[in-house]
C-alpha positions in Angstrom: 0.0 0.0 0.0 1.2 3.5 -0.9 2.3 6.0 1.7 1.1 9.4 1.9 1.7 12.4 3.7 -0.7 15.1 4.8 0.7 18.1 3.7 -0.8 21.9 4.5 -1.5 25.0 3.4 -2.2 28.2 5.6 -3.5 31.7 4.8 -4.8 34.9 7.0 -1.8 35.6 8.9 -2.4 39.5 7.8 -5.5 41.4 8.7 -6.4 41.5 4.3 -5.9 37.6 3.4 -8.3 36.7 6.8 -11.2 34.9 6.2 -14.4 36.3 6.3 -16.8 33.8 7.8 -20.2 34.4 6.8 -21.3 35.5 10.2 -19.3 38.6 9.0 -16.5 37.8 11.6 -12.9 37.8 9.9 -10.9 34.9 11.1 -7.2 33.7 10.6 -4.4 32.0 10.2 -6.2 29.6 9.1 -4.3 26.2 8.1 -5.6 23.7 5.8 -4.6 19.6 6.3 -4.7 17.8 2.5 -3.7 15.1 0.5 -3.6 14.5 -3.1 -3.6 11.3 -5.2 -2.5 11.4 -8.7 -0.7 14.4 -11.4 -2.5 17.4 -12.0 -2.6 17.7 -15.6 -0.6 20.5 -17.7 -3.8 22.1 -18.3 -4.8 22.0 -14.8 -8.5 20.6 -15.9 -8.4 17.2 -14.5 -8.9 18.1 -11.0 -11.5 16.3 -8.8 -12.5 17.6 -4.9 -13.1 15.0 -2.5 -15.5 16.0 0.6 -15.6 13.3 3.5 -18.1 13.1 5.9 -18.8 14.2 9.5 -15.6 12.0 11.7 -13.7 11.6 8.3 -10.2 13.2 7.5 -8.1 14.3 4.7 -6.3 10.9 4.3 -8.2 9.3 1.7 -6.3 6.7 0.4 -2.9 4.8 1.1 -0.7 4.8 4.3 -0.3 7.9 7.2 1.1 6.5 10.2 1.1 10.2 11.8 0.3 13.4 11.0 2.0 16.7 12.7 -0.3 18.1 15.6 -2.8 16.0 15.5 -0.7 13.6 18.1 -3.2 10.8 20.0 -6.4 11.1 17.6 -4.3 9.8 14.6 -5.5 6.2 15.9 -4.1 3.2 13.9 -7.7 2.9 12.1 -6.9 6.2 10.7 -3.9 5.1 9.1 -5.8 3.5 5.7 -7.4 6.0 3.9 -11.1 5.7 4.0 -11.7 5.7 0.6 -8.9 3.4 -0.2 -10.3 1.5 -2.6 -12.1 3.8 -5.0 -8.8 6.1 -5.7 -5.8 4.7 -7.2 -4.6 3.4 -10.7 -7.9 1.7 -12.5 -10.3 2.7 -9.6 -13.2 4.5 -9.9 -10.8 7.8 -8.8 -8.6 6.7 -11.4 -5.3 8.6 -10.4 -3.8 7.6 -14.0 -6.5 9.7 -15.3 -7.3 12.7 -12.7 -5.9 14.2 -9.7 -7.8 14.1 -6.3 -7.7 16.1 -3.7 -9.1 16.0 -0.1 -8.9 18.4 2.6 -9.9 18.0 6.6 -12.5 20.5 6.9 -11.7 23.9 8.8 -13.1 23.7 12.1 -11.6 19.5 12.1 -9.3 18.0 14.3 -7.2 16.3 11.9 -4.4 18.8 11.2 -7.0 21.9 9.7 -7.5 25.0 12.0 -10.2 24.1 14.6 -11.7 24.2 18.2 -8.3 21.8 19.5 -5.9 24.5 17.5 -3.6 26.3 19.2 -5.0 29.6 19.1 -1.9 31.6 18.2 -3.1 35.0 20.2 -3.2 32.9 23.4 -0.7 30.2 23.2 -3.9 27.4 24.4 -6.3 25.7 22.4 -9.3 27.7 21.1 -11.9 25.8 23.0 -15.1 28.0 23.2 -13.6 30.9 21.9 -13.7 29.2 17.8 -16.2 30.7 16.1 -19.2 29.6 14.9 -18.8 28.6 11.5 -21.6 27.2 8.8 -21.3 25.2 5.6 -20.6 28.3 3.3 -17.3 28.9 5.6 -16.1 25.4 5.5 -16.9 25.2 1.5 -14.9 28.5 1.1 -11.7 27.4 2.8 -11.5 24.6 0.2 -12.3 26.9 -2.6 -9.4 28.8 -1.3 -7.1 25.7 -1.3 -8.1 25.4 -4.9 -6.3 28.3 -5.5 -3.6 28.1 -3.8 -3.1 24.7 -6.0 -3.9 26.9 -9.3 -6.8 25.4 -10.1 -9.7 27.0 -11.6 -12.4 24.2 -12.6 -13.1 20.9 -11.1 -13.4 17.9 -13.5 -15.9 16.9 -10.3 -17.0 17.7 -6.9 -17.8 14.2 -5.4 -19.0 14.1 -1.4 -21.0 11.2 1.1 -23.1 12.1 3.3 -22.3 15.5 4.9 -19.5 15.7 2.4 -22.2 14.9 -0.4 -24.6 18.5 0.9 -21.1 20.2 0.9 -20.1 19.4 -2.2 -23.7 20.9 -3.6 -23.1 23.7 -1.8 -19.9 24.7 -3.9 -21.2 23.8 -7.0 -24.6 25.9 -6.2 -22.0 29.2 -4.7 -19.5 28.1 -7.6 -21.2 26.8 -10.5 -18.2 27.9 -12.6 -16.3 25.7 -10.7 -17.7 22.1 -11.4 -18.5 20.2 -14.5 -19.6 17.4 -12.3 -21.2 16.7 -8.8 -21.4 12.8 -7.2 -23.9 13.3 -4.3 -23.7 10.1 -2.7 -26.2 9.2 0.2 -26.8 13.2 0.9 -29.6 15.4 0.4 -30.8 19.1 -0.7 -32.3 19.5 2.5 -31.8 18.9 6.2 -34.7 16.1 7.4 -36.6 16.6 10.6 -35.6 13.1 11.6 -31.6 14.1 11.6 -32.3 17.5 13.1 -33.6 15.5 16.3 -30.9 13.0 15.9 -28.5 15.4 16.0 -30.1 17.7 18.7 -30.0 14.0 20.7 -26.1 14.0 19.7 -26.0 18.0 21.0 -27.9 17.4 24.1 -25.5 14.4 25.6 -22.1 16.3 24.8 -23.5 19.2 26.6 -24.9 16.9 29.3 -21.4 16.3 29.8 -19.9 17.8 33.1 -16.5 17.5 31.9 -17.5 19.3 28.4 -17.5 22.6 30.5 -18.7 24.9 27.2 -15.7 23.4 25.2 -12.9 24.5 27.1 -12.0 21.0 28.6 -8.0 20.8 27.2 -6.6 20.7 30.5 -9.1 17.9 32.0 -10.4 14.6 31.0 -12.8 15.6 28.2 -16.8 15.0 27.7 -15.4 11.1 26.9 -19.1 9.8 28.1 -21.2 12.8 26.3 -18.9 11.9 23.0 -19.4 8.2 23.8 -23.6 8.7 23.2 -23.6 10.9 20.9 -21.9 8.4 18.7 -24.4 5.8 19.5 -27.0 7.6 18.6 -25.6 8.5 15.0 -23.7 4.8 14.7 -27.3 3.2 14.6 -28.1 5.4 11.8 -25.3 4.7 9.8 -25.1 0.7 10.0 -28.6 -1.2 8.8 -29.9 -3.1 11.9 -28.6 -6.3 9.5 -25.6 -5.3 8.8 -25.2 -4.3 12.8 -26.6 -7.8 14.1 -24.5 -9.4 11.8 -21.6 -7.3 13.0 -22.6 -7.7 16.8 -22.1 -11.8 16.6 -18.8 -11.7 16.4 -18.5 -9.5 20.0 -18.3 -12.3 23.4 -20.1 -10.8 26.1 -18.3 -11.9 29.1 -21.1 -12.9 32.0 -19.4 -10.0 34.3 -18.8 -7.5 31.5 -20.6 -4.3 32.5 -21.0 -0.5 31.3 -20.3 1.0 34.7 -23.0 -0.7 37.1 -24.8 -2.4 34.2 -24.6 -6.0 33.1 -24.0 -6.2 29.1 -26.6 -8.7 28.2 -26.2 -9.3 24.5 -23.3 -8.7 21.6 -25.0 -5.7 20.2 -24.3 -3.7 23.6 -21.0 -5.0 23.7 -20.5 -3.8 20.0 -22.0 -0.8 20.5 -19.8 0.3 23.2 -16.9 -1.0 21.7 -17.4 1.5 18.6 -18.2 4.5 20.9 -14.6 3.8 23.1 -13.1 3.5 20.1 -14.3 6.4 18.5 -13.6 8.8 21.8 -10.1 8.3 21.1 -9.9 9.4 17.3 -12.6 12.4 17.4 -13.0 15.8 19.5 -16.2 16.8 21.1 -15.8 20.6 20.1 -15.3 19.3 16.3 -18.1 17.1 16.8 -20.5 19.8 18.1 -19.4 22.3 15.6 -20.0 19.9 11.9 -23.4 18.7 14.0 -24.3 22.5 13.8 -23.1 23.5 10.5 -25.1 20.2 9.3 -28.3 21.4 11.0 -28.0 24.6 10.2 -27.6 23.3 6.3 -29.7 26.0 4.0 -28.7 26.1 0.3 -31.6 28.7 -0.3 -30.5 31.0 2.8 -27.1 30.3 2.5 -27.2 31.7 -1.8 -29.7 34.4 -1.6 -32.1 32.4 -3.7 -35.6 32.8 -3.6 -36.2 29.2 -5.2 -34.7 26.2 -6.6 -35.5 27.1 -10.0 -33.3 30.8 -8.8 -30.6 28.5 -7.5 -29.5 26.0 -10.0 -29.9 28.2 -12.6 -26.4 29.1 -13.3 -25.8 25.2 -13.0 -27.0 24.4 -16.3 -24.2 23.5 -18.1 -23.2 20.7 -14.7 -24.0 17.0 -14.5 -24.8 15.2 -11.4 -24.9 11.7 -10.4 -26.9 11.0 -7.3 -26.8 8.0 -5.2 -29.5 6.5 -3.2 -28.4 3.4 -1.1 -31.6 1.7 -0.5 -31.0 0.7 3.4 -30.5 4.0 4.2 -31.4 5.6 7.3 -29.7 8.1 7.8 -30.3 9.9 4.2 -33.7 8.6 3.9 -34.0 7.5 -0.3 -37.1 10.2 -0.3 -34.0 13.2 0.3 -32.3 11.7 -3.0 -35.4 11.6 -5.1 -36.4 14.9 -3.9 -32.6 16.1 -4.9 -33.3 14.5 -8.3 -36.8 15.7 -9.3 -35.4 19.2 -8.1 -32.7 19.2 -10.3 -35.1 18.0 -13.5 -37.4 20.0 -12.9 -34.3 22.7 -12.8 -32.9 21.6 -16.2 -29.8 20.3 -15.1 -28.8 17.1 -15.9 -29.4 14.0 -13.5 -28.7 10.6 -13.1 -30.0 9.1 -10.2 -28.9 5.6 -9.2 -30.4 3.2 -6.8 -27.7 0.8 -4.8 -29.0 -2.2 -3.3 -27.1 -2.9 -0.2 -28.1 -4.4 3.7 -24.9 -2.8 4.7 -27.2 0.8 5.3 -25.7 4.2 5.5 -21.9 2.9 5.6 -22.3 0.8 2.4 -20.5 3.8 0.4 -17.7 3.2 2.6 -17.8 -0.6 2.4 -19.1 -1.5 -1.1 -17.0 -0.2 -3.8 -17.7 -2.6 -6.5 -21.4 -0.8 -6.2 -20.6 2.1 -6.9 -17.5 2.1 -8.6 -19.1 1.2 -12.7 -21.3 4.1 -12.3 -19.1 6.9 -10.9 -16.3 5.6 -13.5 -19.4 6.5 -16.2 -19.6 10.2 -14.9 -16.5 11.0 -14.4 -15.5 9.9 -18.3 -18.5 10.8 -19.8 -17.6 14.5 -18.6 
């Protein structure tokens, strides 16, 4: 397996190259963690984006062992890219053919600029004192990484999940930008169901006494609040099949407990073996702030537009391949379809494909051979 290495890019150390968040506040250094896979072209036109979802990183594919300043979260299951096997040579990211690049978003805890950075005006992490940021800001950054890297158009803009509503949101803002968009198990709109999901996910970090308003650095950390706010999202991302099946491979031994309950059956077990795991890899402040930037997800507010038909106007001339995964309860199929009949009805060119998984949610992450033919199709037939 290939070795990578995260490299960075940071801008806004002067007052004039800050970045404006959309709030209106201007905001810098800010420092950008990325990796990239594959030659830019001559002609700089065979450039593809990457946006990973919510507890993703920049590291995409191949091998990083470490990355500087991120220290203890750069767990060993961060090491293999987590799209390893749609990018490289012959893949559906063909890196013979186009050059990919994928950033950790700002406001992460993977080497961007975020709530664990060392604020440089206080020599201690930012804590409660990073701003509130929204999807326009964290869209913006990347755009600015873009060019920084000299590149003016994007063969595609291909996200999952939270990275798939971000990567609408730049070709909606940017619609010169992108010849393609891959939504992939995303939606136009935030649902009712995930806003109380993720107000549940709000609700037990806060509940947290050791969260202390985000400035917990110096002590143990909300490790319990983090703990069930990732078991409330993890049963949303895994089908209940895929989940049991998972689960009967955990041994429940008869004295094993969670605190002064007795663990019963392999699915608690399971369950809490994720959530531990994931406490180590993730921050609570990072996790609080994507969890607001995804409810507060608006393309209409966040463009100006008055209407769909307003919006995607401009994003005539761009091609998008949607992906519904059938098992899906976390992006419900009705948000895809809805994305789909918008964009006909808008006159930009659709494709909407149906995968047929029991793996839920997490199937884009597990099954590449069912999605790989079709986003091989865009890509070349752009």
């Amino acid at each position: 397996m290939k070795k990578v290495e995260t490299q960075f890019y940071t801008f806004g150390k002067t007052r004039k190259d800050r970045l404006t968040l959309k709030s209106g506040v201007l905001f810098g250094p800010v420092t950008v963690a990325y990796e990239t896979y594959g030659r830019l072209s001559p002609a700089r036109d065979n450039a593809i984006l990457l946006f990973h979802a919510l507890s993703g990183s920049q590291h995409a594919a191949g091998i990083n062992k470490s990355v500087p300043g991120v220290g203890r979260l750069w767990q060993e299951e961060c090491h293999v890219g987590w799209w390893n096997d749609y990018i490289g040579p012959g893949r559906a990211l063909d890196t013979s053919q186009f050059f990919i690049i994928c950033a950790n978003y700002f406001g992460g805890c993977y080497g961007s600029t975020g709530p664990s950075s060392i604020n440089p005006r206080t020599g201690r992490p930012y804590g409660a004192r990073f701003p509130r940021i929204e999807a326009n800001d964290m869209v913006d950054v990347q755009v600015r990484l873009l060019r920084h890297l000299g590149i003016e158009r994007l063969h595609a803009a291909i996200g999952a999940s939270m990275g798939g509503m971000l990567a609408v949101n730049l070709a909606v803002r940017y619609p010169h930008l992108v010849a393609n968009v891959v939504p992939i198990a995303a939606g136009l709109e935030v649902s009712t169901l995930q806003r109380i999901h993720n107000f549940e996910q709000v609700y037990a970090i806060e509940s947290d006494p050791h969260y202390n308003r985000g400035d917990y650095y110096d002590g143990p950390g909300p490790v319990d609040g983090l703990a069930l706010a990732r078991m409330i999202s993890h049963k949303t991302f895994v089908s209940l099949a895929a989940l049991t099946s998972r689960a009967r491979t955990e041994v429940v031994d008869r004295n094993a407990r969670f605190k002064t309950y007795p663990l019963h059956y392999p699915v608690e077990s399971y369950l809490l073996h994720q959530c531990q795991k994931f406490v180590k890899r993730f921050d609570a402040n990072t996790y609080m702030l994507i969890i607001d930037v995804w409810q507060c997800y608006d393309l209409l507010k966040d463009t100006g537009a008055e209407d769909y038909k307003t919006l995607f106007a401009p994003c005539r001339h761009q091609k998008y391949l949607v992906f519904t995964i059938d098992s899906d309860v976390c992006f419900y199929p009705d948000q895809q379809e809805f994305m789909a009949r918008t964009l006909t009805r808008c006159r930009v060119d659709c494709q909407r494909v149906t995968v047929h998984s029991d793996k839920g949610h997490d199937a884009f992450l597990l099954e590449p051979k069912l999605f790989t033919p079709h986003i091989d199709y865009a890509l070349r037939r752009g």
